[in-house]
PASEBA-1860 file (N, C-alpha, C; in nm, 3 decimals):
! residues 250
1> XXXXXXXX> 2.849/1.150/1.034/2.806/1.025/1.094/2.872/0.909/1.020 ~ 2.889/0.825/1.089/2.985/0.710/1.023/2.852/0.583/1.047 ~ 2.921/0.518/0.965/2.849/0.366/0.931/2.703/0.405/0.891 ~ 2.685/0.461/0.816/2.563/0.516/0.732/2.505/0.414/0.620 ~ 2.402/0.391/0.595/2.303/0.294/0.521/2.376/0.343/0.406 ~ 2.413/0.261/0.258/2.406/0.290/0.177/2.257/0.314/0.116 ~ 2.231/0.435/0.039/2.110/0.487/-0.067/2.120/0.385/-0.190 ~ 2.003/0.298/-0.226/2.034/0.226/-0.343/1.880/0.266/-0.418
9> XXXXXXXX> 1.937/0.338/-0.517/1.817/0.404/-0.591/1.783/0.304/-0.735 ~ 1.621/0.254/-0.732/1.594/0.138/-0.816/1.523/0.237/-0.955 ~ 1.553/0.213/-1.024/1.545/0.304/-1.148/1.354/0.314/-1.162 ~ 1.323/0.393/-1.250/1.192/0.444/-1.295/1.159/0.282/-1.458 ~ 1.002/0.333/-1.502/1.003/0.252/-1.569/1.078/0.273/-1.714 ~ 1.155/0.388/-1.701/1.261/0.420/-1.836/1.361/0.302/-1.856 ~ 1.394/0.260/-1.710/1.504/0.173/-1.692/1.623/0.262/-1.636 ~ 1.635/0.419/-1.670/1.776/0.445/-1.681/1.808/0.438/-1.528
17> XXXXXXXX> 1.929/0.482/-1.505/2.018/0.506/-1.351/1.958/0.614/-1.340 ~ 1.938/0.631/-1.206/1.903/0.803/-1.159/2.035/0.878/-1.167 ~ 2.014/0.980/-1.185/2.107/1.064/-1.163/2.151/1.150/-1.031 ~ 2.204/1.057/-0.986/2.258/1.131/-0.823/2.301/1.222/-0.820 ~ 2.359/1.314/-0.869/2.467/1.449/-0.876/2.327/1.524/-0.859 ~ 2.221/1.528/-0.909/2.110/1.598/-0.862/2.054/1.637/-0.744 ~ 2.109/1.555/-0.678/2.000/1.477/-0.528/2.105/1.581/-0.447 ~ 2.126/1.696/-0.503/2.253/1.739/-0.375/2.192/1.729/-0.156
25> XXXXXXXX> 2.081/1.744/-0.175/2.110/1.727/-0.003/2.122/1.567/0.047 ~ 2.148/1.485/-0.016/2.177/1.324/-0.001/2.315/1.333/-0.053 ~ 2.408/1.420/-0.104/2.565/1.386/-0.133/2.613/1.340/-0.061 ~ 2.599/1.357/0.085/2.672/1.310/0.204/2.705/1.166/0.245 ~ 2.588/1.152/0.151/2.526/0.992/0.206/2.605/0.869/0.082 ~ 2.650/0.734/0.144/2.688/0.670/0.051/2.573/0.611/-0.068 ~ 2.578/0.641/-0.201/2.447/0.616/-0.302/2.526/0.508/-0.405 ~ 2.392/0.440/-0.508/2.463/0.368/-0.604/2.329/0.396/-0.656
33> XXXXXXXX> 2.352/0.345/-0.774/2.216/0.316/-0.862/2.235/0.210/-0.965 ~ 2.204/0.187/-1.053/2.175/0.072/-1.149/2.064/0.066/-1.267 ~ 2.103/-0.053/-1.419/1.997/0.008/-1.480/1.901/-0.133/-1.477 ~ 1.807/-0.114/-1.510/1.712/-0.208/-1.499/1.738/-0.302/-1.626 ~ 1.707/-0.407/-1.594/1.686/-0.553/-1.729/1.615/-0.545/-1.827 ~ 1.639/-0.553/-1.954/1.569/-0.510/-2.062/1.519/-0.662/-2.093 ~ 1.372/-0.647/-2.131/1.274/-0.729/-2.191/1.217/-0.875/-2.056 ~ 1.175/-0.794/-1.936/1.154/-0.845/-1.786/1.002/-0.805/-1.796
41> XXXXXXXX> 0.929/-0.897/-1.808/0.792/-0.909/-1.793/0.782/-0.958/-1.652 ~ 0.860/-0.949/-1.552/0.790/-0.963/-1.386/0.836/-0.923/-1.291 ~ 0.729/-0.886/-1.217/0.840/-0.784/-1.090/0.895/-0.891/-0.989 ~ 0.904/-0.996/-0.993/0.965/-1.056/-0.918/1.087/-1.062/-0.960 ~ 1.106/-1.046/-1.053/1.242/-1.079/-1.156/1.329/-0.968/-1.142 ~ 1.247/-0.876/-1.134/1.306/-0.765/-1.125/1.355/-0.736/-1.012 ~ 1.271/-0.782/-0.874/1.338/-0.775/-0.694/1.433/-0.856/-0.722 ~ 1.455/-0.963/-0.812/1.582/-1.074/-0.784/1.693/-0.956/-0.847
49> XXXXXXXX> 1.697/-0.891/-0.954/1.774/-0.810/-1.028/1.831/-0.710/-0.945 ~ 1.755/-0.592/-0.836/1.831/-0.539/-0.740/1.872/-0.608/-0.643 ~ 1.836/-0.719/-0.606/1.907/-0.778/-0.464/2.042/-0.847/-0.513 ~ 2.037/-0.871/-0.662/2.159/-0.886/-0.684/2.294/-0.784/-0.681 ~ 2.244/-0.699/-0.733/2.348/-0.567/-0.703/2.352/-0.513/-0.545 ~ 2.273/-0.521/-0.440/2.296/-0.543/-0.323/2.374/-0.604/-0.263 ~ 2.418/-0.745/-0.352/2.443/-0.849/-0.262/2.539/-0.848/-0.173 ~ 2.658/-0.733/-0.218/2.792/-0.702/-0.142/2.745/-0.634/-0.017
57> XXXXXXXX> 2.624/-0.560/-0.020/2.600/-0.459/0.076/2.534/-0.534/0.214 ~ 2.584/-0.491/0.351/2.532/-0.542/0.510/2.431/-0.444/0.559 ~ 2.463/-0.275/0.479/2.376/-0.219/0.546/2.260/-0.100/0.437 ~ 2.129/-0.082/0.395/2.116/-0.062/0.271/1.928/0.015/0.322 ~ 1.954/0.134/0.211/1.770/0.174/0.249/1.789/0.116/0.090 ~ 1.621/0.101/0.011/1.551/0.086/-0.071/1.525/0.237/-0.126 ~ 1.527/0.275/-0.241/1.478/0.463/-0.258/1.423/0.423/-0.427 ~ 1.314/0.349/-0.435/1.244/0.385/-0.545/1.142/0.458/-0.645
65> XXXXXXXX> 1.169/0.507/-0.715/1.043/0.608/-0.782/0.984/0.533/-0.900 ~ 0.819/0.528/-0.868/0.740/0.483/-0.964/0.765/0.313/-0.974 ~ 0.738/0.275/-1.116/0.787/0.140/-1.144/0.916/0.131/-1.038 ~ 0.982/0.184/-1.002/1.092/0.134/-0.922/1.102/0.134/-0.767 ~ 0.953/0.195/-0.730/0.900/0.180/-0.625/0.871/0.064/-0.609 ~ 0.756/0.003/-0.682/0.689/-0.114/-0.680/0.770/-0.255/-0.687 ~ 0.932/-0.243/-0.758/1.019/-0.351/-0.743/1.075/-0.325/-0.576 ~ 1.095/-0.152/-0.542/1.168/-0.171/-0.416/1.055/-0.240/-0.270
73> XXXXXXXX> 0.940/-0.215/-0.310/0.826/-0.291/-0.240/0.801/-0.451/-0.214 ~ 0.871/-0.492/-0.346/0.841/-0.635/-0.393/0.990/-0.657/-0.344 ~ 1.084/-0.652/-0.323/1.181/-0.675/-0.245/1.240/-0.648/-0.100 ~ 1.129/-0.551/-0.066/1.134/-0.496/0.112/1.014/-0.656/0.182 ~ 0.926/-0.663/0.089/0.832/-0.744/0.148/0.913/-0.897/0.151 ~ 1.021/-0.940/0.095/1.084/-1.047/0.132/1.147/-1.004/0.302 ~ 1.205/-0.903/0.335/1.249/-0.909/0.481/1.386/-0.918/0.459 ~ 1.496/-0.881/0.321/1.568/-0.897/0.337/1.694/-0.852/0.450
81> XXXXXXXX> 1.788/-0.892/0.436/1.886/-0.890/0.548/1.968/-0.780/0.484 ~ 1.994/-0.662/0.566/2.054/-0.516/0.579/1.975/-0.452/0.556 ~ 1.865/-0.457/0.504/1.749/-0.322/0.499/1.705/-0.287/0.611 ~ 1.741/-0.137/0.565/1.709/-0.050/0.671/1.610/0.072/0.687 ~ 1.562/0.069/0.576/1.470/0.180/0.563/1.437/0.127/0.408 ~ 1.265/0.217/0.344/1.239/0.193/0.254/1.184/0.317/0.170 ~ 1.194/0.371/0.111/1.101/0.525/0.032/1.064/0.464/-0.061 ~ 0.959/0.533/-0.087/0.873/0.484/-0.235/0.785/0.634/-0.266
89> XXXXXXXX> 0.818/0.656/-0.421/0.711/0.806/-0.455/0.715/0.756/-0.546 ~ 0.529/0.819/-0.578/0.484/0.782/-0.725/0.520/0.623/-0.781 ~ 0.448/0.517/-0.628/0.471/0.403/-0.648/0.313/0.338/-0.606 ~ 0.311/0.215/-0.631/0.201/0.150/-0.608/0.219/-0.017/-0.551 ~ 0.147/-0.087/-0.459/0.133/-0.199/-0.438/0.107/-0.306/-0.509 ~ -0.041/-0.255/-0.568/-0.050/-0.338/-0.712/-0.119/-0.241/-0.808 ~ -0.177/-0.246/-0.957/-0.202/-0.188/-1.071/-0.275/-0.121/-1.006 ~ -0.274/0.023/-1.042/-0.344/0.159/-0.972/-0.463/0.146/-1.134
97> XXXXXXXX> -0.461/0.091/-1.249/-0.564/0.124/-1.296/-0.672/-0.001/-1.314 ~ -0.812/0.070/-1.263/-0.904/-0.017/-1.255/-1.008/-0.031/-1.382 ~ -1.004/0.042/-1.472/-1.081/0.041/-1.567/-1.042/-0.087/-1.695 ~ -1.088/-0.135/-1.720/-1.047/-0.262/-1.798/-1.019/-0.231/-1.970 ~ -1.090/-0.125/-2.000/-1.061/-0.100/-2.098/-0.956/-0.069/-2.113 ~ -0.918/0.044/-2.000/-0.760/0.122/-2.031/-0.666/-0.021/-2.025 ~ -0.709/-0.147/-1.913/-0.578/-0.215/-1.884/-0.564/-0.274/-2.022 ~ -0.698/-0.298/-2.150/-0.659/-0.367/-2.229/-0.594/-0.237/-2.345
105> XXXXXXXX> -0.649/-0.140/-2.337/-0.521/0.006/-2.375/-0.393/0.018/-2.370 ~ -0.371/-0.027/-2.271/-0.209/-0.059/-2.249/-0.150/-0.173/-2.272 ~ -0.222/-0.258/-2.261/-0.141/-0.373/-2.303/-0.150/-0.395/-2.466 ~ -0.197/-0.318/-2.572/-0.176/-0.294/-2.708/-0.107/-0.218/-2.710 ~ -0.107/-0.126/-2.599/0.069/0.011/-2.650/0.149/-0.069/-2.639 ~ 0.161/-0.174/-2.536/0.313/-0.220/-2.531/0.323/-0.339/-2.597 ~ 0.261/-0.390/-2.726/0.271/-0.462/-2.844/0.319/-0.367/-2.967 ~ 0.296/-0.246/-2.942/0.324/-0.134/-3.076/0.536/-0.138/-3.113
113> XXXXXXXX> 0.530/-0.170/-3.159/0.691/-0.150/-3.241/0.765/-0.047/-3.311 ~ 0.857/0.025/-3.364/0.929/0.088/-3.421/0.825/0.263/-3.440 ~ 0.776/0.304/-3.561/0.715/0.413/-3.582/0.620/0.405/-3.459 ~ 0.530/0.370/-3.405/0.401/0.365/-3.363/0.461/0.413/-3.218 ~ 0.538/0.306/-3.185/0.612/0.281/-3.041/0.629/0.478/-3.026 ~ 0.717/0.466/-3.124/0.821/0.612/-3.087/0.696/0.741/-3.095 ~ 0.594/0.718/-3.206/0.517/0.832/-3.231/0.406/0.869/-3.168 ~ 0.318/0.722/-3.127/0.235/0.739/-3.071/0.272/0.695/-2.892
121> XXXXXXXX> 0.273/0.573/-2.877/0.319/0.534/-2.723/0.363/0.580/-2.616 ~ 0.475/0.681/-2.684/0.578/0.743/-2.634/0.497/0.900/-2.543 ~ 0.469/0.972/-2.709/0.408/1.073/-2.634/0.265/1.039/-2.597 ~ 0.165/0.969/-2.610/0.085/0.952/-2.500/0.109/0.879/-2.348 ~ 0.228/0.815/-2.321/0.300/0.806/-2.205/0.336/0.944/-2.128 ~ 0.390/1.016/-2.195/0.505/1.142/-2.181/0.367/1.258/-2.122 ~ 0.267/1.227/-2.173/0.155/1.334/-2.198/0.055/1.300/-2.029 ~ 0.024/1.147/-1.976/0.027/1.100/-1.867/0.124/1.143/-1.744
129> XXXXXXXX> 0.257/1.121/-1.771/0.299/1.207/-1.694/0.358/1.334/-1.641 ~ 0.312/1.382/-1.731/0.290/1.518/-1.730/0.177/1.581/-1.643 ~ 0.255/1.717/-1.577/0.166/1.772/-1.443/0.184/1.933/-1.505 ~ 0.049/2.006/-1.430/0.095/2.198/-1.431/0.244/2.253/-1.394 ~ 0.287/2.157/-1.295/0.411/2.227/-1.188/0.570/2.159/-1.249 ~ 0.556/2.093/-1.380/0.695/2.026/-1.402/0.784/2.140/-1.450 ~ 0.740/2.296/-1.490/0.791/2.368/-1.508/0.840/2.444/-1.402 ~ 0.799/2.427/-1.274/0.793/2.499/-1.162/0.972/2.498/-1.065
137> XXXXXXXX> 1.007/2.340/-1.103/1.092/2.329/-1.024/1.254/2.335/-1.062 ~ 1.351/2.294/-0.979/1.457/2.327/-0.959/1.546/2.288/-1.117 ~ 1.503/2.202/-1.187/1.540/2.163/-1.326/1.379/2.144/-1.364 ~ 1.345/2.266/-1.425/1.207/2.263/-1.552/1.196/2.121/-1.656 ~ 1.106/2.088/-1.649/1.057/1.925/-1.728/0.961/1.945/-1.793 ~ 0.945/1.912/-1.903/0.836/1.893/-1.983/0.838/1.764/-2.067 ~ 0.713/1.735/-2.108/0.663/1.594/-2.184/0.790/1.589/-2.299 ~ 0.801/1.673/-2.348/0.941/1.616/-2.442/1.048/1.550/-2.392
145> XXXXXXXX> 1.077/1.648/-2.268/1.222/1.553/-2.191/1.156/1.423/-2.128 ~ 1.023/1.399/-2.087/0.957/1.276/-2.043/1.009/1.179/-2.223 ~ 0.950/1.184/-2.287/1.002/1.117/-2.430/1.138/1.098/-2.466 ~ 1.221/1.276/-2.416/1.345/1.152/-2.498/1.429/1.062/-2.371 ~ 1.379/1.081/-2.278/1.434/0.991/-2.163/1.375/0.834/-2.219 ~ 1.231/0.847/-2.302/1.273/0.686/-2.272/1.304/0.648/-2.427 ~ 1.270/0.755/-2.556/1.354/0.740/-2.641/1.520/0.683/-2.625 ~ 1.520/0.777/-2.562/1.750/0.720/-2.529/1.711/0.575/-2.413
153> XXXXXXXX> 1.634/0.558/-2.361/1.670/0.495/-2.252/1.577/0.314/-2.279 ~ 1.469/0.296/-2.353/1.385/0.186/-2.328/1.323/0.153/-2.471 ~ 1.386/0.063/-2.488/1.334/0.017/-2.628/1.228/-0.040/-2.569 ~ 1.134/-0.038/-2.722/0.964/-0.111/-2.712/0.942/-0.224/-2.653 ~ 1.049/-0.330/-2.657/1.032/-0.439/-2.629/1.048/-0.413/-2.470 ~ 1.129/-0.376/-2.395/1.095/-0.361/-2.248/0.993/-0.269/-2.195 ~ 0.955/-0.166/-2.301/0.817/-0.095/-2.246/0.722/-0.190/-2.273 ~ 0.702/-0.258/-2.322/0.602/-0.380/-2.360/0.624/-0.475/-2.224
161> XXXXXXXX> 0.745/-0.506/-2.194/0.758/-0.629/-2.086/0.761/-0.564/-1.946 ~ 0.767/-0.427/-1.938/0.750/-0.322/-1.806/0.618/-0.299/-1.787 ~ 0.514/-0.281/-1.911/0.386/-0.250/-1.865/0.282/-0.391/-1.829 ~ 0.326/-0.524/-1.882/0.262/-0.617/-1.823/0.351/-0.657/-1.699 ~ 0.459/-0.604/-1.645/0.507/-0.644/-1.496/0.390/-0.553/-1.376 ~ 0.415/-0.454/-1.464/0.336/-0.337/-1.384/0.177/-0.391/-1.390 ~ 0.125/-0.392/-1.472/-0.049/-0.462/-1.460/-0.035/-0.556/-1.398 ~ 0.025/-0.677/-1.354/-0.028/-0.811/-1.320/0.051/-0.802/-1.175
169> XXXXXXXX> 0.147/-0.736/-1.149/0.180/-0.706/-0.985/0.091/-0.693/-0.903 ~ 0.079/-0.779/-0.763/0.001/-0.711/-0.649/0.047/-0.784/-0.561 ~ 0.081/-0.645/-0.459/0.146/-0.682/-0.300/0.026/-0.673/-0.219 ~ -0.085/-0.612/-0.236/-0.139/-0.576/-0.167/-0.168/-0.609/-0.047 ~ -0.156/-0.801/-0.019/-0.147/-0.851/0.069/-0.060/-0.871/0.121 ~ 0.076/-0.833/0.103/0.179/-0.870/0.143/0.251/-0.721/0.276 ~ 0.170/-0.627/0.231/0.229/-0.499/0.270/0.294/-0.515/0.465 ~ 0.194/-0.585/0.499/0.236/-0.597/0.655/0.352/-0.651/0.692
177> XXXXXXXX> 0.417/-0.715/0.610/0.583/-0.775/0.564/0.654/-0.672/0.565 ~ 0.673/-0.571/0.569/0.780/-0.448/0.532/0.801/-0.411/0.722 ~ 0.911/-0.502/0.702/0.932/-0.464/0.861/1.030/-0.363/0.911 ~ 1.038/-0.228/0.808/1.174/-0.131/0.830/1.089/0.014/0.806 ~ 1.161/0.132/0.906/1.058/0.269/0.894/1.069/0.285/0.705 ~ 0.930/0.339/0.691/0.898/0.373/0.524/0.843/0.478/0.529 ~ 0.919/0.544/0.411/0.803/0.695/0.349/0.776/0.664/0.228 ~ 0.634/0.725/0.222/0.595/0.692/0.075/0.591/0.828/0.023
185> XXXXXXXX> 0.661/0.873/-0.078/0.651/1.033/-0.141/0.536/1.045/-0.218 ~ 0.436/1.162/-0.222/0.339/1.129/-0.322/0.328/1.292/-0.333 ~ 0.358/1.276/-0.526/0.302/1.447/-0.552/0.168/1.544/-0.538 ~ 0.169/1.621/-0.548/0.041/1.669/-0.558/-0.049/1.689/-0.671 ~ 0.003/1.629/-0.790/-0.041/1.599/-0.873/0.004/1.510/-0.980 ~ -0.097/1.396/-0.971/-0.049/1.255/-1.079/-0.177/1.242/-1.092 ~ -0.159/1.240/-1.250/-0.295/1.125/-1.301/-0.243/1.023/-1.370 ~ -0.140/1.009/-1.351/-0.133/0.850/-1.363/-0.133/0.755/-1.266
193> XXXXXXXX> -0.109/0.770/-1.160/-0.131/0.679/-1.036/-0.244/0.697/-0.952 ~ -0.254/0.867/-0.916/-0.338/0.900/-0.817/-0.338/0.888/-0.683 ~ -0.458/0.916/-0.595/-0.385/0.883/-0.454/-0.413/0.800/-0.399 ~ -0.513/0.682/-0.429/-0.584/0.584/-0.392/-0.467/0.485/-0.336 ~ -0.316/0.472/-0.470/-0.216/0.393/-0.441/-0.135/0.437/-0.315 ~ -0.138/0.545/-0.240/-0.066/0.550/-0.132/-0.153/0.575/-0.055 ~ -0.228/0.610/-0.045/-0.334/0.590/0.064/-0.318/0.411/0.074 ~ -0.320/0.323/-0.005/-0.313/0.199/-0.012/-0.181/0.124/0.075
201> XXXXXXXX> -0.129/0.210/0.019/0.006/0.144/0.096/0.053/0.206/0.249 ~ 0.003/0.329/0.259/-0.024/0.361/0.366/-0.072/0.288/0.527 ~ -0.158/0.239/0.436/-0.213/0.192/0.541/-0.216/0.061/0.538 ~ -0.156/-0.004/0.491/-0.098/-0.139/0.465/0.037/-0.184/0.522 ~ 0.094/-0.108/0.500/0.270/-0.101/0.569/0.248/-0.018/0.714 ~ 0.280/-0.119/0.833/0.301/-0.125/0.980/0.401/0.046/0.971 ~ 0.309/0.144/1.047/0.416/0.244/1.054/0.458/0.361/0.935 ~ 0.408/0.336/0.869/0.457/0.401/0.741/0.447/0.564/0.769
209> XXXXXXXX> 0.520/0.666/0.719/0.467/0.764/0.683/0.424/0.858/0.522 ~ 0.332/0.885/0.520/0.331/0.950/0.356/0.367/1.145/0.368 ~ 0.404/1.174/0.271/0.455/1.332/0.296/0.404/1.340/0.127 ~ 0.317/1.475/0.141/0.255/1.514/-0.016/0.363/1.630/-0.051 ~ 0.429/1.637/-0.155/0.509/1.739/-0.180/0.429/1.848/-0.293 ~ 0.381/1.915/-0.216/0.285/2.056/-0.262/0.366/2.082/-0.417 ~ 0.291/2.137/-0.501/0.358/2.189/-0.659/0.455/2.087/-0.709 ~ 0.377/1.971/-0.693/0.506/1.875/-0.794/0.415/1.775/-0.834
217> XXXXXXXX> 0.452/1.702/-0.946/0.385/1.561/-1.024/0.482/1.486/-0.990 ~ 0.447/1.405/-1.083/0.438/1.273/-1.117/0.643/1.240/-1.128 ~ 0.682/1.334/-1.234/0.797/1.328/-1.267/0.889/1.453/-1.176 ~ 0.858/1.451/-1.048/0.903/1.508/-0.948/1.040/1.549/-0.927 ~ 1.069/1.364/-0.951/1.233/1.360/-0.893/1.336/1.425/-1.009 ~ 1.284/1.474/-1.113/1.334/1.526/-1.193/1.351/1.655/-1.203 ~ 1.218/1.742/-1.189/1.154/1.851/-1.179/1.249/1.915/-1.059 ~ 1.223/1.844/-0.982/1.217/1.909/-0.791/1.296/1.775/-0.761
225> XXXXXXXX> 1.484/1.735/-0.791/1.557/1.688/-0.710/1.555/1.752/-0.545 ~ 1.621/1.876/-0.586/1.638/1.925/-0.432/1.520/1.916/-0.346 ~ 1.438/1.963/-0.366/1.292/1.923/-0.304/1.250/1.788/-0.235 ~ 1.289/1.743/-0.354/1.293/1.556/-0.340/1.406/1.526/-0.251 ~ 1.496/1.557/-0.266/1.576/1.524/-0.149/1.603/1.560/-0.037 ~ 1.570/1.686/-0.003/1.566/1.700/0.098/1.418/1.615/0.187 ~ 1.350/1.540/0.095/1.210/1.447/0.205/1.318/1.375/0.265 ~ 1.410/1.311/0.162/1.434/1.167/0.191/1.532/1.159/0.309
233> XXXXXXXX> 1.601/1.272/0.280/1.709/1.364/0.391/1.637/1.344/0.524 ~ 1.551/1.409/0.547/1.453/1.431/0.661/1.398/1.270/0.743 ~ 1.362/1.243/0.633/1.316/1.092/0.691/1.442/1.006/0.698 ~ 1.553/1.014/0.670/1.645/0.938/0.705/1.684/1.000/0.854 ~ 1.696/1.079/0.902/1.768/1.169/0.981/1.667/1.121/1.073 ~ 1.544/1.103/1.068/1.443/1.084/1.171/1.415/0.937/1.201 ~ 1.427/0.846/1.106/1.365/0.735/1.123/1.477/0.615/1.050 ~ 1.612/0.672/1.034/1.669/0.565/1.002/1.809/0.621/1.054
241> XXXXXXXX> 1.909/0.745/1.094/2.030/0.731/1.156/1.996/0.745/1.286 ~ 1.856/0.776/1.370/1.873/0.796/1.481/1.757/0.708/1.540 ~ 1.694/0.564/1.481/1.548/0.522/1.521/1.514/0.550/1.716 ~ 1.635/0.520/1.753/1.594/0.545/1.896/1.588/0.682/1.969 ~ 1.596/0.845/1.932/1.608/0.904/1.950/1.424/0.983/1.858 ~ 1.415/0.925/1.774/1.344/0.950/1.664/1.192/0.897/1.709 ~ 1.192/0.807/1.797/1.088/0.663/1.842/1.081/0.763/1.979 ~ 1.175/0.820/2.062/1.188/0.883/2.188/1.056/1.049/2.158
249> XX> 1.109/1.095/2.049/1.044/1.200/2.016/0.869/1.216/2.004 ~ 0.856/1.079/1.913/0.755/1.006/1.901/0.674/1.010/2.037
END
């Protein structure tokens, strides 16, 4: 198929680039990725940060996981011009945690610096997203490789300025703005988000569809690329190279 959406994949809250060579049933497809801004306390800042690397692009889906859901959300809800589709897994509208204690929990991890950062922060982050099934899939994951991803990848000072973007975000009202077909990916097991956040967005975003991917967490797209890609595969094929054939089926 010719004249195909470019895939622009918005990084996790590690910051790093995804790694596309993974994603083999999306090779076909034109992809880019990018790394996120170090020491960005707002997600608005952060939608200005991918629409800048967009800016060359006329025709473009959104494909964010997690924290990089919630920027590709906060930049679908402007209406920009070439978006064409939007995915979001293991993402949220606004702060999925309601307990006040934890929010003031987190916002002292991400004041912690050097030893503390790396010893404690890290692996009680790593330990959150962590699921039964990260061993299950196509590249095996465990809480260590959750750590040294953001060991190599996110100094303290942007896990500090990532977790107050992430607490004080909320689209929630904004969701009816996302005027392009959306899937929201959601594992079958996260306790760090849970399902309240896509059920949320679900039904907030005009049209949306959600797809639960049975035996996978949180750190999915890692675990279970192929898995993972073949959703996004599917929902492109249905609701973004063919909308009128796709809407006909409907």
């Amino acid at each position: 198929m010719t004249n195909q959406p470019t895939l622009v994949f918005i990084p996790c809250f590690s910051g790093a680039p995804w790694d596309l060579e993974q994603l083999t049933p999306l090779a076909h497809r034109p992809r880019r990725t990018f790394r996120l801004p170090e020491n960005v306390d707002d997600m608005e800042a952060y939608a200005d940060a991918a629409a800048a690397h967009i800016a060359d692009l006329d025709d473009y889906v959104l494909v964010g996981d997690s924290f990089g859901a919630n920027i590709a959300l906060a930049l679908a809800v402007r209406r920009p011009a070439g978006l064409r589709g939007l995915v979001m897994s293991g993402g949220f509208a606004a702060n999925p945690i309601s307990s006040p204690l934890w929010k003031a929990a987190m916002r002292l991890m991400g004041r912690l610096r050097g030893g503390p950062y790396r010893q404690l922060v890290l692996r009680a982050h790593a330990h959150r997203l962590a699921s039964p099934h990260d061993r299950e899939g196509q590249i095996p994951w465990s809480e260590a490789d959750s750590r040294h991803l953001f060991l190599t990848n996110t100094p303290a000072t942007s896990f500090g300025a990532r977790l107050t973007a992430a607490l004080d975000a909320d689209y929630t009202d904004r969701l009816d703005k996302v005027a392009v077909p959306t899937l929201i990916i959601t594992p079958s097991h996260d306790k760090l988000i849970g399902e309240e956040a896509a059920e949320i967005m679900r039904a907030g975003i005009p049209g949306a569809r959600e797809i639960v991917l049975e035996g996978t967490g949180h750190m999915f797209r890692f675990s279970h690329p192929v898995t993972y890609g073949r959703a996004v595969e599917t929902f492109l094929a249905e609701r973004v190279d063919e909308p009128e054939v796709a809407g006909a089926a409907r």
